[in-house]
C-alpha positions in Angstrom: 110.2 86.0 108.9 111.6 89.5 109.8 113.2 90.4 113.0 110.1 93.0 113.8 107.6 89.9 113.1 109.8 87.8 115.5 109.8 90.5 118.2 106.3 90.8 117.9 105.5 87.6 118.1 107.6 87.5 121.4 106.3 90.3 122.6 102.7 88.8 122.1 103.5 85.6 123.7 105.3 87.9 126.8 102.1 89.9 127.5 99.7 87.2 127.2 101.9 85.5 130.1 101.6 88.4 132.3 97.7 88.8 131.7 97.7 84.8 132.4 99.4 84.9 135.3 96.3 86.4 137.5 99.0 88.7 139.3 98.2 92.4 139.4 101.0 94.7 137.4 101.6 95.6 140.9 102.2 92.7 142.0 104.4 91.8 139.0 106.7 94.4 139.3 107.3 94.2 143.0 108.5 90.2 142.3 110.6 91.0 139.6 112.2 95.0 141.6 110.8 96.9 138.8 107.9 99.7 138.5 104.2 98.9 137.5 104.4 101.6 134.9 106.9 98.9 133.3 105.2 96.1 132.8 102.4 98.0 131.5 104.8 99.2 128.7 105.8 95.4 128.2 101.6 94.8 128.0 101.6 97.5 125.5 104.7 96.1 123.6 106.3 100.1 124.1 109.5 98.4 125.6 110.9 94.8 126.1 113.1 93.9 128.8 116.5 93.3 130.1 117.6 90.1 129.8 118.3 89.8 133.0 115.0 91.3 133.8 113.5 89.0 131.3 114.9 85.9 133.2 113.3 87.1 136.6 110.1 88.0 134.7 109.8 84.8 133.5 110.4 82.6 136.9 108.0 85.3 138.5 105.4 84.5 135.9 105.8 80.8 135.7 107.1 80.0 132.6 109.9 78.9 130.9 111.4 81.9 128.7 111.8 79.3 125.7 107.9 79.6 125.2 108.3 83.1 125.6 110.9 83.1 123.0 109.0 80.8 120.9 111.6 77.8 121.5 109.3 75.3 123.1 105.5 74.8 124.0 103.6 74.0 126.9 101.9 70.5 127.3 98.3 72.2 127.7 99.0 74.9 125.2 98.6 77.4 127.3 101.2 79.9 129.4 101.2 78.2 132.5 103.6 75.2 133.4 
């Protein structure tokens, strides 16, 4: 597997947690101190973030970053915890 198919793939899993989350891109990026114009290039896959940014993301969103990262699964097999 190539490192653009891995992105991809964590990019995929990333936006479908944001769309899952039933928070507004607004929303979103006032929890995590970023602009809304920012996640919506995460939703589009035009950028990825920080890691730092990633980590806040991820406890804003309610999820572990290893199923972001593809590292673990969720008991429901879905996004949320």
């Amino acid at each position: 597997m190539g490192k653009e198919t891995v992105l991809e793939e964590i990019q995929h899993r990333l936006r479908e947690a944001i769309r899952q989350s039933g928070l507004s891109q607004k929303a979103i990026a006032e929890k995590v101190g970023i602009h809304p114009s920012t996640v919506n290039k995460y939703i589009r896959a035009d950028k990825f973030p920080s890691i730092d940014t990633f980590a806040i993301l991820c406890r804003v969103l309610g999820i572990s970053s290893d199923v972001i990262l593809g590292l673990a699964e969720t008991d429901e097999g879905s996004f949320k915890q």
